[in-house]
C-alpha positions in Angstrom: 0.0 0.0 0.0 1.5 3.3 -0.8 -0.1 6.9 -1.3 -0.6 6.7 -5.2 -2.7 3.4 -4.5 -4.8 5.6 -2.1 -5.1 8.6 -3.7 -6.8 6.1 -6.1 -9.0 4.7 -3.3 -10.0 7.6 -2.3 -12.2 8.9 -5.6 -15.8 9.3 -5.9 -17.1 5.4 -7.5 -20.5 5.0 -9.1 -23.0 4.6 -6.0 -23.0 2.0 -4.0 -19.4 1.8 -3.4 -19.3 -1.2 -0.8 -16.8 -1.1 1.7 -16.3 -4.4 4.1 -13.9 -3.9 7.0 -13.0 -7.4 9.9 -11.0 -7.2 12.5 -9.0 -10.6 13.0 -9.9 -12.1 16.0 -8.1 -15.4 16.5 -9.5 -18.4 18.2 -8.9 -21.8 18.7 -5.8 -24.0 18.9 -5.0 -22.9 15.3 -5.3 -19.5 16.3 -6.9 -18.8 12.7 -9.6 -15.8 12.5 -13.3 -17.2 12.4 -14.7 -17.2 8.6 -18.1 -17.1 10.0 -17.8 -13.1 10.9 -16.7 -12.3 7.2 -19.5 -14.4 5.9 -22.3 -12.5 7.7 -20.6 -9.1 6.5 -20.9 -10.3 3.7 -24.8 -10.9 4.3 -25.4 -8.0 5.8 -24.1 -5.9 2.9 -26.2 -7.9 0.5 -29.4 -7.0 2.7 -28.7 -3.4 2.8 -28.1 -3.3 -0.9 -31.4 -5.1 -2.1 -33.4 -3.1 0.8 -31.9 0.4 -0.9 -34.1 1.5 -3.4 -31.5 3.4 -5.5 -29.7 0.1 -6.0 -31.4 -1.9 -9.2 -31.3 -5.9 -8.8 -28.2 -6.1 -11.4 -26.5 -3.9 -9.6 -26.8 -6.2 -5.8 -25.4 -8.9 -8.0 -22.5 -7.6 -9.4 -21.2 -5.7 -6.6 -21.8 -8.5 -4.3 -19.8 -10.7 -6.8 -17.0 -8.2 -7.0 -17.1 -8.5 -2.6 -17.1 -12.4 -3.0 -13.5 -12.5 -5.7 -12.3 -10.0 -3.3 -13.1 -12.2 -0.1 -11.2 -15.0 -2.4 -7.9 -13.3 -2.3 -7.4 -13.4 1.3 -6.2 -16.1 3.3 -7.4 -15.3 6.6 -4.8 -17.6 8.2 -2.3 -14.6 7.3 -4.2 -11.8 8.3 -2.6 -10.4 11.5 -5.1 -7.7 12.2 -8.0 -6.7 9.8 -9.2 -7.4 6.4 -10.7 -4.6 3.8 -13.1 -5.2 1.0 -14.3 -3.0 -1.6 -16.7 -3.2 -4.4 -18.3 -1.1 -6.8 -20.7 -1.4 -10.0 -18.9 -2.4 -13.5 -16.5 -5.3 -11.6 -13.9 -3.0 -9.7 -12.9 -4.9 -6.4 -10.1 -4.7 -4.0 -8.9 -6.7 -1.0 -6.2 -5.9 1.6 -4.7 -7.0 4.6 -4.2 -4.3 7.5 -1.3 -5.0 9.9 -2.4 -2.3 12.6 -5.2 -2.4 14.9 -7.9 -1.1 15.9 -10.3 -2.3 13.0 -14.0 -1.6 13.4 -16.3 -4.4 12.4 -18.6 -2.5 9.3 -20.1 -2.3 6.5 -20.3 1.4 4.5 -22.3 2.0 1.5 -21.6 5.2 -0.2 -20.0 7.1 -3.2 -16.9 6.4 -1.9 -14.9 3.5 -0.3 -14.4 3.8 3.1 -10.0 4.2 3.6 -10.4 5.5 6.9 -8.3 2.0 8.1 -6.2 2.1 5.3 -5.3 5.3 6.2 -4.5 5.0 9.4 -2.3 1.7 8.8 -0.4 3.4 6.3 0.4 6.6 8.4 0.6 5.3 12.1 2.8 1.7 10.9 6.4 3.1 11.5 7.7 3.5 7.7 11.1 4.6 6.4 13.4 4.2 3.4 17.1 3.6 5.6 19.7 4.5 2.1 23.3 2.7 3.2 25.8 4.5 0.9 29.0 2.9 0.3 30.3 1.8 -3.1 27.6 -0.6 -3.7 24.7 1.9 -2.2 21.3 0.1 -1.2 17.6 1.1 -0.3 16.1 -0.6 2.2 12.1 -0.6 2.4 11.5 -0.8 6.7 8.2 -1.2 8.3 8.0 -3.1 11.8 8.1 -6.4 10.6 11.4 -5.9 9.2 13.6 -4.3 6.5 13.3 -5.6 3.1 16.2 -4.6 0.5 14.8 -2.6 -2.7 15.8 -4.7 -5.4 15.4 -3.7 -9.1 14.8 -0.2 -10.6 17.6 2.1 -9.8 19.0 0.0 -6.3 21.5 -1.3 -5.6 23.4 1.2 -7.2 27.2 0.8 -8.1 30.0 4.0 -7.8 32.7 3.8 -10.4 35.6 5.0 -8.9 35.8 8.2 -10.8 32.4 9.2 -9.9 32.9 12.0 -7.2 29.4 13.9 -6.4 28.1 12.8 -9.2 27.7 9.6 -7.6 25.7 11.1 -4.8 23.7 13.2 -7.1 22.3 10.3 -8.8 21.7 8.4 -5.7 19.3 11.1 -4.3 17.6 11.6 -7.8 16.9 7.8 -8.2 15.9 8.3 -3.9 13.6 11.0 -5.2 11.4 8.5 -7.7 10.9 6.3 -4.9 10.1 8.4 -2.8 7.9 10.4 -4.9 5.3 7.3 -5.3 6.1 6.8 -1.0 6.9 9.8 0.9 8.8 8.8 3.9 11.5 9.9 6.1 14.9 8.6 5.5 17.8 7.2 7.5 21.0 7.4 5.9 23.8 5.1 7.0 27.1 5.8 5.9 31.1 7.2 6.8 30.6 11.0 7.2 31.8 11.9 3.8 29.2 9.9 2.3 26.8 11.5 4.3 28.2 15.0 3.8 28.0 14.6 -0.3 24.6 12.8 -0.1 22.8 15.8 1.7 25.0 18.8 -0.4 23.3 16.9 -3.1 19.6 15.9 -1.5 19.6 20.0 -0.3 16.4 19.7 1.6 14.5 17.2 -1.2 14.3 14.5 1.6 12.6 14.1 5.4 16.2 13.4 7.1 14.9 11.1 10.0 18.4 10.8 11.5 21.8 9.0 10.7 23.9 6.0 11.3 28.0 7.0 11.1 30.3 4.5 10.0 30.6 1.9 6.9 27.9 -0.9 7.0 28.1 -1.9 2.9 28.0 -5.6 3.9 25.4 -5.1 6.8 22.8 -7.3 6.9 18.4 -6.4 7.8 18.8 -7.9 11.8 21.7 -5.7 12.1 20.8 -2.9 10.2 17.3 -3.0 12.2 19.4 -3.0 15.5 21.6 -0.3 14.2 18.7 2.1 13.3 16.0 1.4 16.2 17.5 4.2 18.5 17.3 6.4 15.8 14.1 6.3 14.6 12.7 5.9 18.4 14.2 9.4 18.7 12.8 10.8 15.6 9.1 9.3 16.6 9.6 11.0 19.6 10.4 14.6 18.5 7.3 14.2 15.7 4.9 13.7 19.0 5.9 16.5 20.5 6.2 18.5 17.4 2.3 17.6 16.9 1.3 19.3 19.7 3.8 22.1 19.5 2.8 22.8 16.1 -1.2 23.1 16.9 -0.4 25.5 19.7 1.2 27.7 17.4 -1.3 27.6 14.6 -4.1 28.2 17.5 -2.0 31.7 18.3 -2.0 32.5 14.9 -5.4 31.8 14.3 -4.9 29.5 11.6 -6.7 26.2 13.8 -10.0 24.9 14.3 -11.1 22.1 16.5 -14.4 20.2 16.9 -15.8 18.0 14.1 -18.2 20.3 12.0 -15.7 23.3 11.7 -13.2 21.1 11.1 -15.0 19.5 8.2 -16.4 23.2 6.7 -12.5 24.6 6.5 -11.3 20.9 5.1 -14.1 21.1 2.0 -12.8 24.5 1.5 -9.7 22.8 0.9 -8.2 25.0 3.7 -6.6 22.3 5.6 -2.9 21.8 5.9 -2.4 19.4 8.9 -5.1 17.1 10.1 -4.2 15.4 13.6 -6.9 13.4 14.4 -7.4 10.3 17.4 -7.4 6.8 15.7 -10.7 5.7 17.3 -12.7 8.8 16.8 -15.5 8.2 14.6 -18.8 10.3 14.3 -21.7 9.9 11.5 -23.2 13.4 10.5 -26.0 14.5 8.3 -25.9 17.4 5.6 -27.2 20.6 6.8 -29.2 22.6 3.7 -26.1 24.7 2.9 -24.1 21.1 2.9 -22.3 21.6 6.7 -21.3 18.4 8.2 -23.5 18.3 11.5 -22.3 14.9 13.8 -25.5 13.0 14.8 -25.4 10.0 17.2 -26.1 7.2 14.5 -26.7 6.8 10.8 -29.7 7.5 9.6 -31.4 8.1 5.8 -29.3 9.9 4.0 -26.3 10.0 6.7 -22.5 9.8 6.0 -21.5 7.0 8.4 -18.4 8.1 9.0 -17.8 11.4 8.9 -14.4 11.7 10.2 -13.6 9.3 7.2 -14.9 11.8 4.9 -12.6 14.9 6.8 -9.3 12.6 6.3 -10.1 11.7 2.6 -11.3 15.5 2.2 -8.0 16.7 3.4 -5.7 14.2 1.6 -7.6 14.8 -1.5 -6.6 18.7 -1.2 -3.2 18.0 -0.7 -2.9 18.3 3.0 -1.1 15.7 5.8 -3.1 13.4 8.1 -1.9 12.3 11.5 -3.6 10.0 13.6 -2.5 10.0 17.3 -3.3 7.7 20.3 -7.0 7.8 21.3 -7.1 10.9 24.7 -4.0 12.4 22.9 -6.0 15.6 21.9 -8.2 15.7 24.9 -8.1 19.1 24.7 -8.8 19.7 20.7 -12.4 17.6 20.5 -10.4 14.7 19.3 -9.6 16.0 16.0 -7.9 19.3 15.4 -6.8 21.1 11.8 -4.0 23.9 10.9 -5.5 25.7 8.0 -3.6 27.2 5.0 -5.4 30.8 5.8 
């Protein structure tokens, strides 16, 4: 899953877009997730589409379909946390498998799929690109379950001994490509001239996360993982504090807003800039005549289930960042908070 996959995910579909989202909860000796749960999801979303009048019988069948070759491609045996289907009219289905809980147990019919999880795996999983220069420089793709070299494209890239900066100008532009499709912070590894060429040349381009001095060309992941844990342990913890330093400020400047419905009204503006928002806050709202998000206690009619869903879509749609913290960590912002371009 990267951003270009759900900037994708994120666009209106022909209604009903069905969105199916399990948590994985193991029993037994096996420890396997029951079936039975995604099977009456599965239900369920068949009953709400043939009880919707705006859905024509055709329709039930072929987006139920698309659910059912979705279901097909997971093995539930290696789903660690949650499980996401989505369907929509004219065959388009998708299936994933989210490493991060909390997943809430649902089922979301609307315009749009419902990436809220997706989201929120993809920004809270701890995510870098750790670059080891050294004659034979490599990429390394990192993510808590381990680090994964990046083999083909550009990496592992080879220095010919004449090469000078140029070397380290072609490593950050081939950096830049992958990154481009993944925005992440980086980790560079290296002796300190390496490092000093790489960011004369990188000038800003990149999310420096920290660094790791000395010459690891023949390192392998384990030790490369033990090698950068400190680092990025530091690096998390100055982005935490930098999330609640940086709302303060915007609040003095008056460029913030708290509270669901204001938040919402500047984000479809397309005035927000940084969303920070609790991972298990969710809120369905109803349409006010002049279109206003207005939070309700449950779904109802013509209600958008989740709401917050819709704010964190809205945003990244616009161009903005998303940031989901620990549930209480903006007890003093309504739960979800938003620094505004003006």
């Amino acid at each position: 899953m990267d951003a270009v996959t759900l900037s994708e995910l994120r666009k209106p579909r022909p209604y009903p877009a069905v969105s199916v989202l399990l948590p994985v909860h193991r029993r037994g000796p096996s420890g396997h997730p029951d079936p039975d749960r995604l099977r009456d999801l599965l239900a369920e979303a068949r009953r709400r589409l043939e009880d919707d009048p705006r859905v024509p019988p055709a329709t039930v069948d072929d987006v139920m379909d698309g659910l059912r070759q979705a279901a097909d491609r997971i093995d539930l045996g290696h789903a660690r946390e949650g499980v996401a289907l989505y369907a929509a009219p004219d065959g388009e289905r998708h299936a994933f498998t989210l490493d991060q809980p909390p997943v809430e147990e649902r089922v979301v019919v609307d315009h749009t799929f419902a990436t809220r999880d997706l989201v929120a795996a993809h920004t809270r999983t701890t995510r870098y690109w750790l670059l080891v220069l050294a004659d034979r420089t490599r990429l390394w793709d990192c993510r808590p379950g381990g680090l994964t070299e990046v083999v083909g494209g550009p990496f592992p890239m080879a220095r010919r001994p004449d090469a000078g900066r140029d070397f380290h100008r072609a490593v950050t532009a081939a950096l830049g490509r992958v990154n481009g499709r993944d925005p992440r912070p980086v980790i560079v590894a290296g002796t300190t001239r390496d490092q000093a060429f790489f960011e004369e040349a990188a000038h800003g381009s990149i999310i420096l996360a920290g660094r790791v001095d000395g010459d690891h060309h023949d390192a392998g992941a384990a030790e490369l993982a033990e090698l950068v844990h400190p680092v990025l342990a530091a690096y998390e913890d100055l982005r935490e504090v930098a999330v609640l330093t940086e709302l303060e400020a915007a609040r003095s400047l008056r460029r913030y807003a708290s509270g669901l419905a204001d938040v919402a009204r500047l984000a479809e503006e397309g005035r927000g800039a940084h969303l920070v928002v609790e991972r298990g806050y969710y809120a369905p709202a109803v349409r006010s005549a002049e279109g206003a998000l207005i939070p309700v206690d449950r779904p109802h009619g013509d209600a958008v289930e989740d709401a917050v869903d819709r704010v964190i879509e809205t945003v990244l749609e616009y161009g903005g960042e998303v940031t989901l913290v620990s549930d209480g960590f903006l007890v003093d912002h309504a739960r979800i908070a938003l620094v505004v371009r003006y």
